[in-house]
C-alpha positions as CSV (number, residue, x, y, z in Angstrom):
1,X,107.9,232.2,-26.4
2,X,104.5,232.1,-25.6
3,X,102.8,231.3,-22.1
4,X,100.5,229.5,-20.9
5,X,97.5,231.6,-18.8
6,X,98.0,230.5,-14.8
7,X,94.9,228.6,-13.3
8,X,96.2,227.8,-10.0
9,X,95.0,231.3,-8.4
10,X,91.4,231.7,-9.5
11,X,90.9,227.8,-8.3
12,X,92.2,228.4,-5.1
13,X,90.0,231.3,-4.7
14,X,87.1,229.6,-5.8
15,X,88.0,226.7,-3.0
16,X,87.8,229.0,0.0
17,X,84.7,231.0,-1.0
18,X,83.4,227.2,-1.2
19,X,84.7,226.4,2.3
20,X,83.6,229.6,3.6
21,X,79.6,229.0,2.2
22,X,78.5,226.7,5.2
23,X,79.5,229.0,8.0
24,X,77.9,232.2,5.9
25,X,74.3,230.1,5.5
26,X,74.8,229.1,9.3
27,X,75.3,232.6,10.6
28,X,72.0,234.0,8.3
29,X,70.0,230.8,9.9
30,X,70.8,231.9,13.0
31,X,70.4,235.6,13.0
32,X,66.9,234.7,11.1
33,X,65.7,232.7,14.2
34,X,67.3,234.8,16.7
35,X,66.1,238.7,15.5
36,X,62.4,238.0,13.8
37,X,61.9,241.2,12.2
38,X,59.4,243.6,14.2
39,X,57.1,243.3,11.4
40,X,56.7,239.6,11.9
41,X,56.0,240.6,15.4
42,X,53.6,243.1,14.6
43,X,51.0,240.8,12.3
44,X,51.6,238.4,15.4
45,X,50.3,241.2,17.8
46,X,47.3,242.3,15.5
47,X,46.2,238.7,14.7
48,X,46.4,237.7,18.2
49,X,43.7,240.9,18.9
50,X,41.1,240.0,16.2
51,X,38.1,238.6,18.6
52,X,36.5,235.2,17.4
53,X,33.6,235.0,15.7
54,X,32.0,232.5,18.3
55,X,33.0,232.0,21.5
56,X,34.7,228.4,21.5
57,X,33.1,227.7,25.5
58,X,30.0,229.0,24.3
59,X,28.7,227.1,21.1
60,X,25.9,229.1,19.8
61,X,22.5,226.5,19.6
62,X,22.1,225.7,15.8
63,X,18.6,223.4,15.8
64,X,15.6,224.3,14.6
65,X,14.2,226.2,11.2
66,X,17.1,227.9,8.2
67,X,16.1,229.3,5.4
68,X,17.6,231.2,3.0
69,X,14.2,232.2,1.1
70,X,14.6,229.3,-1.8
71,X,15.4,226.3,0.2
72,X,14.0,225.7,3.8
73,X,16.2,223.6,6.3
74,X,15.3,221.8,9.8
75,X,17.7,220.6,12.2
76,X,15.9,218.6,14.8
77,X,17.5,218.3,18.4
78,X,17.8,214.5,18.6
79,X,20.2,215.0,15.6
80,X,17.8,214.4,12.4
81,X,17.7,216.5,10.0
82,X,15.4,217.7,6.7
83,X,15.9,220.1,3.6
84,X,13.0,221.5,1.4
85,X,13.6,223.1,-2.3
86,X,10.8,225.5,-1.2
87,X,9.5,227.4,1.9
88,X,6.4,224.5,1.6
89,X,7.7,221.9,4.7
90,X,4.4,220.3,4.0
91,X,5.9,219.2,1.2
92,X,8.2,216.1,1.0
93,X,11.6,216.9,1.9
94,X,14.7,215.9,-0.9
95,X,16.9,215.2,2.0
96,X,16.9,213.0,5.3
97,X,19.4,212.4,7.2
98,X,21.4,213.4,10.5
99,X,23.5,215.7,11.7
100,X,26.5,215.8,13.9
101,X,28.4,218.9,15.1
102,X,32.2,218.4,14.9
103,X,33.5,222.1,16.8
104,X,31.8,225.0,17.5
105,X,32.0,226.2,14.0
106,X,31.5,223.2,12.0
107,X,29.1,220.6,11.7
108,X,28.7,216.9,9.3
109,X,25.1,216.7,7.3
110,X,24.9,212.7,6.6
111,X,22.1,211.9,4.1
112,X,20.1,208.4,4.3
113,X,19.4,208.1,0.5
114,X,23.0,208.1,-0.5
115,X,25.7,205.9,-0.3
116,X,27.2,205.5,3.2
117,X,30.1,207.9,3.8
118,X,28.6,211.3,1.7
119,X,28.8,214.2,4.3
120,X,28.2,217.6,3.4
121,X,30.7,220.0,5.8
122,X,28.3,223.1,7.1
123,X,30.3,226.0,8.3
124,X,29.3,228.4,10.8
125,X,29.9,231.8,10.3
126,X,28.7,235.9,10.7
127,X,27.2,238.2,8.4
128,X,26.9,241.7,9.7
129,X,26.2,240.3,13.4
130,X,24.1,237.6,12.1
131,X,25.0,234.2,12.4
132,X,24.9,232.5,9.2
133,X,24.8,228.5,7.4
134,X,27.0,228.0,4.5
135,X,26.7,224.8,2.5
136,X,28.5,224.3,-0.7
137,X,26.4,224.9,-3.7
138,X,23.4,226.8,-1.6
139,X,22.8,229.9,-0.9
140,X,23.8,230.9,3.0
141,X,21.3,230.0,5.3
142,X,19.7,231.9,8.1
143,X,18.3,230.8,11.4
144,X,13.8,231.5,11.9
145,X,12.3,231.7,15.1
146,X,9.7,229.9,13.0
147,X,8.9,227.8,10.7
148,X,7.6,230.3,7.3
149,X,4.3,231.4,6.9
150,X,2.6,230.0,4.1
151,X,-0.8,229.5,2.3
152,X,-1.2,225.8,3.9
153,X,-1.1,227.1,7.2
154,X,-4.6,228.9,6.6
155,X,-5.8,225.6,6.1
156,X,-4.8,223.8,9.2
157,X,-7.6,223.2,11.6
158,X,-11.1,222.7,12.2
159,X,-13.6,223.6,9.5
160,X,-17.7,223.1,9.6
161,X,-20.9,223.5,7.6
162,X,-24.5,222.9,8.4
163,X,-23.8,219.2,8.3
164,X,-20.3,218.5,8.1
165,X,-16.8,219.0,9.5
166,X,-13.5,218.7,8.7
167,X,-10.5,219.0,10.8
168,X,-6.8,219.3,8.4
169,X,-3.7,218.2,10.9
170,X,0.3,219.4,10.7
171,X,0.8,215.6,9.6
172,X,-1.1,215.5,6.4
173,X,-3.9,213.6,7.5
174,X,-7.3,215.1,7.3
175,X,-10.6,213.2,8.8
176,X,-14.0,214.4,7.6
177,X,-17.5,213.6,9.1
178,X,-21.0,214.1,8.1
179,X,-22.7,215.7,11.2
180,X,-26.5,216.2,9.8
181,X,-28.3,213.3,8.7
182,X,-27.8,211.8,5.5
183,X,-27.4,208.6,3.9
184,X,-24.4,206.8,2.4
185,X,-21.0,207.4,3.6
186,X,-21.1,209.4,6.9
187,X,-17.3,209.7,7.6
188,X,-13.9,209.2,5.8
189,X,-10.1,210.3,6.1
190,X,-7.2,210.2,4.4
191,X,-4.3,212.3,3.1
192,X,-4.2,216.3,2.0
193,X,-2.4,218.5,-0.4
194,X,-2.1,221.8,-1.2
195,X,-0.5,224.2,-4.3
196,X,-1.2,227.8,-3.5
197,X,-4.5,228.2,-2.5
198,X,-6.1,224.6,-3.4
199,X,-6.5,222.8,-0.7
200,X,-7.2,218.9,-2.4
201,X,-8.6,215.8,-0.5
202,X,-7.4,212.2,-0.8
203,X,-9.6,209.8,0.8
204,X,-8.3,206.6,1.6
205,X,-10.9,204.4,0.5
206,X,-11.6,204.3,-3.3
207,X,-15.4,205.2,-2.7
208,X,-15.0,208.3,-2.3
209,X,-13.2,210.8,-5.4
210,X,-10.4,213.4,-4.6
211,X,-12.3,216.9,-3.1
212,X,-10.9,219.9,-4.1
213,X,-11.5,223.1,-1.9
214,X,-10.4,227.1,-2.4
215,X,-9.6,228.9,0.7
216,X,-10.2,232.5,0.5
217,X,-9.6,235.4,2.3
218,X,-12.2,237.3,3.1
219,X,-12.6,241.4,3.7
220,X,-12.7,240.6,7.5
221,X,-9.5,238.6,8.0
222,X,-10.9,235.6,7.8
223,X,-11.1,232.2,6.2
224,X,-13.4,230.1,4.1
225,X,-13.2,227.1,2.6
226,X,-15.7,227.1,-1.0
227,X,-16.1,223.3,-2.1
228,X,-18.7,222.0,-4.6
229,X,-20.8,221.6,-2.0
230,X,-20.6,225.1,-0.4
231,X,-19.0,227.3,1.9
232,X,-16.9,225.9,5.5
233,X,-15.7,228.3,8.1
234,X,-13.6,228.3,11.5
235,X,-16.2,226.7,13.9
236,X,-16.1,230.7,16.3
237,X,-13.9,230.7,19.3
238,X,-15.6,230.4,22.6
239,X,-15.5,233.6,24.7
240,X,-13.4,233.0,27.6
241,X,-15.2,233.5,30.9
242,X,-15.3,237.0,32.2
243,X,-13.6,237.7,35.9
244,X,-16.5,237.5,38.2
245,X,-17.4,241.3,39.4
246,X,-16.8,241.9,42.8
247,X,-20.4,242.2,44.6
248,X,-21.0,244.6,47.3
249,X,-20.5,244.0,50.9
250,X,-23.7,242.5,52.4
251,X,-25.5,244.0,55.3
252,X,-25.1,242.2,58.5
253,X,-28.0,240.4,59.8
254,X,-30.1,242.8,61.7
255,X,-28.6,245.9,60.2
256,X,-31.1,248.1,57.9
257,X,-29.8,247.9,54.3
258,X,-30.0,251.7,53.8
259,X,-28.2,252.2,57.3
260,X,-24.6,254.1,56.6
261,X,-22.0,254.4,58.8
262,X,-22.3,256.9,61.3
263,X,-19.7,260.0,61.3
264,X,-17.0,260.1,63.8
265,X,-18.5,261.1,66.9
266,X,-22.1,260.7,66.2
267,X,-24.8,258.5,67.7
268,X,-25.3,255.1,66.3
269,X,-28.3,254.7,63.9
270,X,-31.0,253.0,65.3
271,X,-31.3,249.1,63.7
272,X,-33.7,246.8,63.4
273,X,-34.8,244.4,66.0
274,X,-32.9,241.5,66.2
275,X,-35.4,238.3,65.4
276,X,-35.4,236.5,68.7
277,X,-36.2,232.5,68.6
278,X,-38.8,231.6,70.4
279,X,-38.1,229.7,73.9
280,X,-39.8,226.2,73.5
């Protein structure tokens, strides 16, 4: 007679490895939180020991002139803000708008032009010692005590001829006056350009056509602008008055202007005779 296999045992066994689950799972849960592993402890300590970048009391002042030798930014201090595809800030910039610093390590960059809301997130962060600006899809910018040399800045300032002079101002205006006599137009302003070393003229009224002018460099150091009309230079810098030399002490009145001092010890030198004034 054949029997059947008995079940009973093996299910009971499974039913109290069941019941005995919760307890196991609370016991690991608690030896987890209670013993952290001395690993875990030790990334803790080393993390902890890693100085900050920037000092979070200290923000580090980020206005004024980035570039990162492409694209040229300024951040102003009342909170405006400009960015140039070139080192040329003469130029007109592709971006207005403000700024707003969020932390010590992170400031907002809100354009005008766009639709209200677009903020581009500017990190803060070191490169080598060097504080650095990174803004997504640009290359990391870097803070100038100035703004970049370039050619235009030649060209600021006064210039004169024989009969003329022309002052070129940071604002891209320009005025121009006939100082000779002539006839016709004597004066005229208006806006100016410049694309290496072409320096070109826009005149606000329509009399007058667009002047183009070269500035060159000469073997000296300095500057000349060559129009169609001729040659304009610096106007020369006035010398700056010299200290006044110190004169030599004046002979009392009465004393003989050779007369020395007498040595220690020796008679007085005799002196001249004192003019008297006359008793009315």
């Amino acid at each position: 007679m054949q029997t059947k296999p008995r079940l009973a045992s093996p299910v009971r066994n499974l039913s109290m490895h069941a019941a005995l689950l919760p307890s196991m799972a609370t016991a690991l849960l608690a030896l987890a939180v209670c013993a952290p592993s001395t690993a875990l402890a030790q990334n803790a300590k080393q993390v902890s020991d890693i100085p900050l970048d920037f000092d979070p009391a200290k923000p580090e002042r980020i206005d004024g002139w980035w570039s990162n030798g492409v694209e040229l930014m300024r951040l102003d201090a009342n909170g405006a803000y400009r960015v140039w595809v070139s080192q040329d800030r003469f130029k007109r910039p592709v971006e207005v708008g403000a700024w707003r610093r969020t932390n010590y390590v992170f400031f907002d960059l809100e354009p005008y032009r766009v639709k209200t809301g677009t903020r581009h997130r500017v990190t803060l962060q070191k490169d080598d010692g060097v504080t650095e600006l990174h803004r997504e899809g640009m290359t990391d910018f870097r803070w100038l005590a100035a703004a970049p040399h370039i050619p235009a800045d030649d060209m600021l300032g006064a210039w004169v001829a024989a009969t003329e002079e022309l002052l070129v101002f940071e604002n891209g205006r320009y005025e121009w006056r006939r100082t000779g006599p002539a006839t016709g137009i004597i004066e005229h302003s208006g806006i100016w350009n410049s694309e290496g070393d072409v320096l070109t003229l826009a005149p606000d009224t329509p009399a007058v056509d667009t002047i183009s002018a070269r500035c060159v460099k000469g073997a000296d150091g300095q500057f000349t602008l060559e129009t169609a009309g001729g040659k304009m230079t610096h106007p020369p810098t006035e010398p700056q008055p010299s200290p006044t030399a110190a004169k030599p002490d004046q002979p009392k009145s009465g004393a003989s202007p050779s007369a020395a001092p007498a040595a220690p010890g020796a008679p007085a030198a005799p002196s001249a005779p004192a003019a008297t004034t006359p008793v009315r």
